[in-house]
C-alpha angles and dihedrals in degrees: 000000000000110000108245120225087253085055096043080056105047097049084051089058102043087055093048097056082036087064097044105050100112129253138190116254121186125232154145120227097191124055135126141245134170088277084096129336098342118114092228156040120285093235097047077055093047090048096051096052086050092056105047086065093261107154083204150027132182110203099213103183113174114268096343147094115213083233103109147062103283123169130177138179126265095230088052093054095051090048093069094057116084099177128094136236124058113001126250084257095056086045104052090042084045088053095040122011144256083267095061095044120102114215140168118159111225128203086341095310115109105224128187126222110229113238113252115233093246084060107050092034095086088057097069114015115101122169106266098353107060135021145173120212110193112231147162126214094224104220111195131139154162113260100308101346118105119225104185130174137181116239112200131195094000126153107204126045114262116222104210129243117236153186082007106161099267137024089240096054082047087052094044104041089060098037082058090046090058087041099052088052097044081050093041094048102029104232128134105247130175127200119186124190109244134216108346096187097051106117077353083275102177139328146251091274087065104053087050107058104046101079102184089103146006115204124101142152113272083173127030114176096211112101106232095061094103084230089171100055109226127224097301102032130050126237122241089276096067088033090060102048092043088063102046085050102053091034091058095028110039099014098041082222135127122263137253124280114215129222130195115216143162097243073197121183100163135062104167093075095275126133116289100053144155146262092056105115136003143159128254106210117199100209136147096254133334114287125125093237088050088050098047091050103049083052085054084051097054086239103131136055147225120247135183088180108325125111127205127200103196128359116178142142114214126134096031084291135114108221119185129169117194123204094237122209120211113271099004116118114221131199135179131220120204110189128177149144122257121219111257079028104158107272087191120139139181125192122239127193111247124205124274126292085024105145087232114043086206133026145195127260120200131212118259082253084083112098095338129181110267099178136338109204115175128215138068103278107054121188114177133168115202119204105238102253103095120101089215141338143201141179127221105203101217110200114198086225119111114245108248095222113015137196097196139020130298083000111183129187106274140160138209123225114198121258112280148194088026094120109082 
C-alpha cells in the first residue's frame, strides 16, 4: 500500500516532536588548557571528555578565547606536568599525529602553536552526541582576591574589571559586561560565580546581592576550593542556602542555581583533575543556545557521581527518581528556609589575610532540614511555607577521585517552590 500525503505528514510530524522531547545531556562547563594554566592540549582535554561519555564541554581558560595565534614553548609545556611517565608531547603526537602538530624552532627552542578552537572543533562535534560551548573563565579580582566567574556560550572575548571599591561592584561590573554582549548579540548566554571559598574570596552576602545573575558552583572538583567551609566559614551548602534566603527574602529576587563542574588543571594523573563534577542539562536537543536556556530554566542539576532520572515539581509534589546502583544507599536531603525563619546573625573573627576580618553566622533557620527519606523514588509535599527548598541526593558510595574528605557520590536539584 502506497503512503498517502496525510501519512507522509504525519510521520513527519511525529518525527519532528519525537526530536524535540527533551533529554538530559551531560556536561562541564569549567576546565582548563594551555591556553592558560592548564597542564595539556585542548584537544587531548576535549578527547578525553568525549570519551568518558560527556555530551558537552565548555573549555574556560582564564582571559582568553582559544580564538588566536598562541605558541609556546615545548620545555615550558612540559614544565607544567608533574607526573611521570611519556610527556604531554609524546602524548599529543601519539593522539594525533606528527601531521597535525604545529611546530618553528626560535631562537633555538622548538615551540608548538595551540590549536584554535575553530580548528580542533571538527574533530569532536558530532549532531546530538558531542558538543563545544565556547567560554572564558573571567578572572578578575580586588587586590589579591580572585573573583573568578565562569562565562558560557559567549562570542567576543571579555577583558575582565577589576580593584573596583567592593567585591560586589567587581562582581557586578563584569556580570553587566556578559550580559551587554548576550543583549547586543543576541545570543542566550549564561556566568556563574565560581568557587567562593577559594583563597575565602567573598561570602554569601555577596552573591546575593549582586542580581545581575544567579548561577554558582555549589560544587568545584579542584581541591583548594574549601569546599567544606572551616570554623569560621561555611561550606557550599550554607552558602548556598544564605543566598537563596536573603535573595527571595530581603532582595525579592529569585535564587541561585548551582552547577557542578571539574574546575580541572591537570590531565597526567596529578591533583586537579577531572571527571569530578559535572552538569546534567535537560534540553530539547544539543545546541549551546538550547543548553544555556533550559539552565536558565532551572531545568538541569549538579552531580559529584549520582545520577537522576527524573527531578520535577509539579502538583504541589517533589518527585525525584535516582538511578540507583546495586548495593549503594541513597538519601535524600531537602533543606529549605520557612517564612518568619530567624534572620538573626552574629559576627565571628575570622583568621588573618580573610577578605573580611569579620563575618556573618547565620541561625540554624537558614537553610534548615526539612526531611531525609531514603531510597531511590522520592515523593515529598511540602507545606507551603517554605521560601525555597532543595534536595541534595548522598550516595553511600565513595567518591573514585575526590577533592575532600570522606567524599561520597552526590547530586544537587535546583531551589524550588519559591514561585508563588
Amino acid at each position: 500500500m502506497r503512503p498517502t500525503i496525510f501519512s507522509i505528514l504525519l510521520l513527519g510530524l511525529l518525527s519532528t516532536a519525537s526530536a524535540a522531547e527533551p533529554r538530559w545531556y551531560k556536561g562541564n562547563t569549567h576546565t582548563h588548557s594551555l591556553w592558560s594554566d592548564g597542564n595539556d592540549f585542548p584537544e587531548m582535554i576535549t578527547d578525553w571528555y568525549k570519551q568518558h561519555g560527556y555530551d558537552f564541554l565548555a573549555i574556560s581558560d582564564h582571559n582568553v578565547l582559544q580564538a588566536k595565534e598562541v605558541w609556546m614553548s615545548e620545555p615550558a609545556i612540559e614544565k607544567r606536568r608533574k607526573a611521570l611517565g611519556k610527556t604531554t608531547m609524546e602524548k599529543y603526537r601519539a593522539r594525533f599525529g606528527d601531521e597535525w602538530v604545529t611546530t618553528r624552532v626560535k631562537d633555538g627552542v622548538t615551540e608548538v602553536r595551540l590549536k584554535k578552537l575553530e580548528e580542533y572543533r571538527p574533530k569532536f562535534e558530532v549532531p546530538e552526541k558531542f558538543l563545544i560551548v565556547q567560554a572564558e573563565e573571567i578572572s578578575a579580582g580586588l587586590g589579591k582576591v580572585p573573583i573568578h566567574l565562569g562565562a558560557v556560550n559567549l562570542r567576543e572575548e571579555i577583558k575582565p574589571i577589576k580593584d573596583l571599591g567592593s567585591v560586589q561592584e567587581v562582581l557586578r561590573a563584569n556580570f553587566q559586561l556578559m550580559n551587554e554582549q548576550s543583549k547586543r548579540l543576541g545570543v542566550p548566554m549564561l556566568t556563574h560565580i565560581n568557587h567562593p571559598n577559594f583563597r575565602w574570596a567573598f561570602t554569601a552576602d555577596d552573591m546575593a546581592a549582586v542580581l545581575e545573575e544567579n548561577f554558582w558552583e555549589i560544587y568545584n572538583g579542584h581541591p583548594g576550593i574549601n569546599w567544606l567551609g572551616d570554623e569560621t566559614r561555611v561550606g557550599h551548602e550554607k552558602l548556598w542556602d544564605i543566598a537563596n534566603t536573603l535573595r527571595i527574602a530581603q532582595f525579592k529576587a529569585p535564587p541561585m542555581y548551582g552547577v557542578g563542574t571539574d574546575d580541572a588543571h591537570n590531565y597526567h594523573g596529578e591533583e586537579a583533575s577531572p571527571g569530578r563534577g559535572w552538569v546534567m542539562v535537560r534540553a530539547s536537543k544539543l545546541d549551546p543556545d538550547e543548553l544555556v536556556k533550559a539552565m536558565k530554566a532551572g531545568d538541569f542539576y549538579a552531580s559529584s557521581g549520582v545520577t537522576l532520572d527524573d527531578v520535577s515539581f509539579t502538583d504541589g509534589t517533589l518527585r525525584i527518581r535516582i538511578h540507583a546502583e546495586p548495593g549503594v544507599i541513597y538519601e535524600t536531603v531537602i533543606r529549605g528556609t520557612l517564612q518568619g525563619f530567624d534572620a538573626t546573625t552574629t559576627d565571628v573573627k575570622t583568621p588573618p589575610g580573610d577578605t573580611y576580618p569579620t563575618r556573618k553566622i547565620y541561625s540554624e533557620d537558614v537553610g534548615r532540614t526539612l526531611a531525609k527519606i531514603e531510597g531511590s523514588e522520592i515523593v515529598w509535599k511540602p507545606t507551603g511555607k517554605e521560601l525555597y527548598f532543595r534536595a541534595t541526593v548522598v550516595s553511600s558510595k565513595p567518591h573514585p577521585n575526590p577533592s575532600f574528605k570522606d567524599q561520597t557520590e552526590m547530586a544537587w536539584t535546583q531551589p524550588m517552590g519559591w514561585k508563588k
